[in-house]
C-alpha positions in Angstrom: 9.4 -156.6 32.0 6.0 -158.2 33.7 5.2 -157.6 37.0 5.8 -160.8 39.2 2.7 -163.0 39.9 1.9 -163.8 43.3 1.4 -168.0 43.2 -2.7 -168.7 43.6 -3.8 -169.6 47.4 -4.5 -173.1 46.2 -1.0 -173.8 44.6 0.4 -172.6 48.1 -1.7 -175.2 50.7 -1.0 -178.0 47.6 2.8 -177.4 47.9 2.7 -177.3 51.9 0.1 -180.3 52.3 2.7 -181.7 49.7 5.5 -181.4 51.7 4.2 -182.7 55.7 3.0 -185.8 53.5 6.7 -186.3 52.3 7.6 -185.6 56.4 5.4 -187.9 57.6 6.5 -190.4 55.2 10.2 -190.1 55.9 9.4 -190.2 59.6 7.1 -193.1 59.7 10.1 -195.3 57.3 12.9 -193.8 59.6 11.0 -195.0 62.7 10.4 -198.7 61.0 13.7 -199.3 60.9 14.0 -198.4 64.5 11.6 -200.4 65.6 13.1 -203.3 63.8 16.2 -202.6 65.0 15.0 -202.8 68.8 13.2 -206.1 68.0 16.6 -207.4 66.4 18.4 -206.9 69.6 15.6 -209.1 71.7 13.8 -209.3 74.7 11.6 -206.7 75.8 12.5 -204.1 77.4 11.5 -202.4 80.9 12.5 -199.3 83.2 10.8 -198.1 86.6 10.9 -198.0 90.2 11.6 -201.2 92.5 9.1 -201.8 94.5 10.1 -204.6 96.5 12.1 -207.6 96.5 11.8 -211.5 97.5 15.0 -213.9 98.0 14.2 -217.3 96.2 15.5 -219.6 98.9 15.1 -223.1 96.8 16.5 -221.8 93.5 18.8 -219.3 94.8 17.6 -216.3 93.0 16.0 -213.2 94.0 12.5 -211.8 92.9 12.8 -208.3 92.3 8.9 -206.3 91.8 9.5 -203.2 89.6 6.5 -200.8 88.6 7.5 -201.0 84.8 7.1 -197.6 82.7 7.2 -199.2 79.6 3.9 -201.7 79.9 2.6 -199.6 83.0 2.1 -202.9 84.8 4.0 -204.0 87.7 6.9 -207.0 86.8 8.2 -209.7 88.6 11.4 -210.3 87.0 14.0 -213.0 88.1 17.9 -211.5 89.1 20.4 -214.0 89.1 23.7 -214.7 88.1 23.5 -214.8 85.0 22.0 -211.1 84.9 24.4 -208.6 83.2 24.6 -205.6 85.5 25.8 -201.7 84.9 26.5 -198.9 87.7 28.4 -200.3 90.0 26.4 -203.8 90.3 23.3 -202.2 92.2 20.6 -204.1 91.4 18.8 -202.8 94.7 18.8 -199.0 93.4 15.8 -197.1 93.7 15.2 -197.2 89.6 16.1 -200.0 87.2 15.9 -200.6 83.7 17.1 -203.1 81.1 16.2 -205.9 79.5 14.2 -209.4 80.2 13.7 -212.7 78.7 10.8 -215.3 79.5 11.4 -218.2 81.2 13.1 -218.4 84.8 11.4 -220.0 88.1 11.4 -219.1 91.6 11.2 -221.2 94.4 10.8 -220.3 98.3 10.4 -223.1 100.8 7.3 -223.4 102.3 8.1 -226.0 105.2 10.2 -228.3 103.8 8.9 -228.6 99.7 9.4 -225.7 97.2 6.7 -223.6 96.3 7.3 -222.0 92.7 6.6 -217.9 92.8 4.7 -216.2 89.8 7.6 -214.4 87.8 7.2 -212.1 84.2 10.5 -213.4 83.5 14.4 -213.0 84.2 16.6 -210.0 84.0 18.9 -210.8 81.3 21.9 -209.6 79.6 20.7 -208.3 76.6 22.2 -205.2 76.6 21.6 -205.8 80.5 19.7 -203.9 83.8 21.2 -201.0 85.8 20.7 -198.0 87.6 22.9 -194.9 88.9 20.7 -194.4 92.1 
């Protein structure tokens, strides 16, 4: 019988280059169809600390300022009823995250007319905004 043949250096790095190409592709299709699957539930999405809040005394809504992680930005987003909430309702916790939608307005009186307030949007219910602080 023939002694075994040990596989030539280049054969080797071929096979191995061979196979993080067929990881990476697997990864990068696996993480496309998360993606899309995140875009086909809506809205955009947001978690950070609150860092302050405004009541909207003309439209009866409330401002609240978060310093988002997700766009490293600070947000204005609109809480109102309509606003699906988790953990225990507390939308005045320390850290928030969850989901927004475009549109919204807030209003504060300034004398006796409405003033409208810069928002990013309202907190909405899809999945929702909580916290457990």
């Amino acid at each position: 019988m023939p002694p075994l043949q040990q596989p030539h250096p280049k054969k080797i790095i071929k096979y191995i280059l061979l196979v993080l190409l067929g990881v990476l592709l697997v990864a990068a299709i696996i993480l496309t169809f998360q993606v899309q699957r995140i875009k086909a539930f809506g809205g955009n999405f947001y978690a950070g600390r609150r860092t302050g809040s405004l009541s909207c005394t003309c439209t009866n809504n409330t401002l609240i300022y978060i310093q988002d992680v997700v766009s490293n930005t600070s947000l204005a987003l609109i809480y109102d009823s309509s606003t699906k909430l988790y953990a225990n309702n507390n939308i005045y916790g320390t850290y928030l995250m969850g989901s927004y939608s475009s549109g919204g307005q807030c209003e504060q009186y300034v004398g006796e007319e409405c003033e409208e307030v810069k928002s990013d949007g309202t907190m909405d219910s899809n999945p929702g905004t909580g916290t457990s602080f």
